[in-house]
C-alpha positions as CSV (number, residue, x, y, z in Angstrom):
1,X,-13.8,-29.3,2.0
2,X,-17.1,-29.6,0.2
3,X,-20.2,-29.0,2.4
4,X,-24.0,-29.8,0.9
5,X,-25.6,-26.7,0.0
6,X,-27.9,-27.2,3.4
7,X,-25.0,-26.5,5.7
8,X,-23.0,-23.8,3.1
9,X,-25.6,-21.6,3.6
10,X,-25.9,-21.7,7.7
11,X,-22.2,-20.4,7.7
12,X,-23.3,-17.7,5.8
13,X,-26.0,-16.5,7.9
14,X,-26.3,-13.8,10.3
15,X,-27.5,-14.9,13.9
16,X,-29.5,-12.4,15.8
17,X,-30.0,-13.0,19.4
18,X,-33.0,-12.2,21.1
19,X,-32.3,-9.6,22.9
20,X,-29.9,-8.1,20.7
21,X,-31.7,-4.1,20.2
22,X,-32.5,-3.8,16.5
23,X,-31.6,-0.9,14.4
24,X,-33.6,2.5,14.9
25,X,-34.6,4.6,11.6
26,X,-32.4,7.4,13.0
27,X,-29.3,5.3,12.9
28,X,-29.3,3.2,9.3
29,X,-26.8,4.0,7.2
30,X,-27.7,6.4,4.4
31,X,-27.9,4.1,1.0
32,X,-25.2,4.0,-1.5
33,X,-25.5,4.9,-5.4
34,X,-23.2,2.0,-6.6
35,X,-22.7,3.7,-9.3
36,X,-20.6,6.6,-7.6
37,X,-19.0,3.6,-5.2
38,X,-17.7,1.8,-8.3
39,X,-16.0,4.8,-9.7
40,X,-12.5,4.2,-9.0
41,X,-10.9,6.3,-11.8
42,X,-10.9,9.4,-9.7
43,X,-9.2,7.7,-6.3
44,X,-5.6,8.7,-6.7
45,X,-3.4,6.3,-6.7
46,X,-1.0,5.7,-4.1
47,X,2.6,3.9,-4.5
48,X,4.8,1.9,-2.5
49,X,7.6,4.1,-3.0
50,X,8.6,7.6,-4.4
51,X,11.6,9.4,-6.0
52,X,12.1,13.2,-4.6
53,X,12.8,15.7,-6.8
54,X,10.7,14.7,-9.7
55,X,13.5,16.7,-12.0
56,X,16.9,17.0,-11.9
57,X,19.0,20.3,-12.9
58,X,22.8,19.6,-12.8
59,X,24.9,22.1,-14.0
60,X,27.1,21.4,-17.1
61,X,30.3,22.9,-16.1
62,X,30.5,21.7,-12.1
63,X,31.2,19.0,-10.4
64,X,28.7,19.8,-8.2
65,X,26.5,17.1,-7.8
66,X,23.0,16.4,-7.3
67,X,21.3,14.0,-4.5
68,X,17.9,11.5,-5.6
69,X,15.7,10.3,-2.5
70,X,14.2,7.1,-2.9
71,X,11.6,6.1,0.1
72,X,10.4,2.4,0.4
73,X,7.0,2.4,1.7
74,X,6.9,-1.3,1.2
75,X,7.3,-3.7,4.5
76,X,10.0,-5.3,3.7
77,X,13.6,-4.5,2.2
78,X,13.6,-3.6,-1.7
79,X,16.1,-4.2,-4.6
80,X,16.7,-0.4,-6.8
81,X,18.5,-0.1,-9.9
82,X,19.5,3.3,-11.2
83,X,20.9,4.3,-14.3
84,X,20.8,7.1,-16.8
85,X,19.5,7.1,-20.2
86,X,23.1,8.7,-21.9
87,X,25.6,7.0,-19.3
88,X,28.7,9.4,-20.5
89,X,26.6,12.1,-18.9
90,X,27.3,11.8,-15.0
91,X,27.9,9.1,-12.1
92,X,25.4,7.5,-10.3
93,X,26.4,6.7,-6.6
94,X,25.2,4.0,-5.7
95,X,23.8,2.6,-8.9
96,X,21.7,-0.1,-6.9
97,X,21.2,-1.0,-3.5
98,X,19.0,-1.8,-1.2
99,X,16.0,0.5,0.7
100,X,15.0,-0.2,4.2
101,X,11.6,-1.0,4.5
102,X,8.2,1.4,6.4
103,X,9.5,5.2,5.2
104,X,13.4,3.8,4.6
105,X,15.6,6.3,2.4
106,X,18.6,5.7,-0.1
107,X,20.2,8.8,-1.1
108,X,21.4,8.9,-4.9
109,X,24.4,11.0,-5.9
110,X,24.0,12.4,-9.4
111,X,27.3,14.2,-11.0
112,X,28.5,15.3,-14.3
113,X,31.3,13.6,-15.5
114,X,32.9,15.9,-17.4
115,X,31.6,19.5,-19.4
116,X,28.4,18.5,-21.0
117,X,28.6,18.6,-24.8
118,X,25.3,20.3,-26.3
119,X,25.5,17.3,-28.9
120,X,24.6,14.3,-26.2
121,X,21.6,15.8,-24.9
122,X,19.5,15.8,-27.8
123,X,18.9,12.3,-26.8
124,X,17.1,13.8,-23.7
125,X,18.7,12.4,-20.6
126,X,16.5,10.6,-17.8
127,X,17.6,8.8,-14.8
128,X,15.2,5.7,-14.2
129,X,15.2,4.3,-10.6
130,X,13.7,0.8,-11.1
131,X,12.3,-1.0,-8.0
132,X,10.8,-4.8,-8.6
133,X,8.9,-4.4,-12.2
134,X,8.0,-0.7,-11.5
135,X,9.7,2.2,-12.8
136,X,9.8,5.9,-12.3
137,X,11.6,8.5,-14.8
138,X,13.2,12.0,-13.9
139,X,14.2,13.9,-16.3
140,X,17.5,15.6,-16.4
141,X,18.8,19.2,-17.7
142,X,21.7,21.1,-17.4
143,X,22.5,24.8,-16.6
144,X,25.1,26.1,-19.0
């Protein structure tokens, strides 16, 4: 819909009524340095969703395994894909599935497959959880 620029500019206005009280001095608003307001390099930056811990130590020798929390902050259901950077390594259970959405959790089991060689990790092992076009990394070690 394409108004004339008389009537674009009355929706744009601001109607005072008349007995509407007007603003004292005491309670303006303080004015803003735009160029602190603009800064947006220091705001930290939030995500959708997280991975807990942020490193994984398995040890080499043990079945043991490890357990990845992935939360979903998101609103609706999400779609992750985990995988390891040296598959031979250890089993990931489930290696995708679905998170429920507002503060949902999939637990990941991590476990070593069999004794770790010293040979396969100098390809430094990571687990990446994918979610949509994101990705977050956590590195894995071992305790011999």
């Amino acid at each position: 819909m394409c108004l004339p620029e008389a009537d674009e500019t009355v929706l744009f206005r601001t109607i005072c009524a008349a007995n509407s009280p007007t603003p004292t001095q005491s309670n303006l608003l303080e004015p803003v340095d735009e160029v602190l307001e603009a800064d947006t390099t220091t705001l930290p930056v939030e995500r959708n969703w997280s991975v807990q811990p942020t490193q994984l130590e398995l040890k080499a020798n043990s079945s043991a395994g490890s357990t990845l929390s992935v939360m979903n902050c998101f609103r609706s259901r999400q779609f992750i894909e985990v995988s390891c950077s040296v598959p031979e390594l250890v089993r990931i259970s489930p290696s995708e599935c679905y998170v429920a959405p507002d503060g949902g959790l999939a637990e990941i089991e991590v476990r070593v497959l069999r004794p770790v060689r010293r040979d396969l990790l100098a390809r430094e092992p990571v687990i990446t959880v994918s979610m949509e076009n994101e990705r977050i990394t956590v590195p894995l070690s071992f305790k011999f």
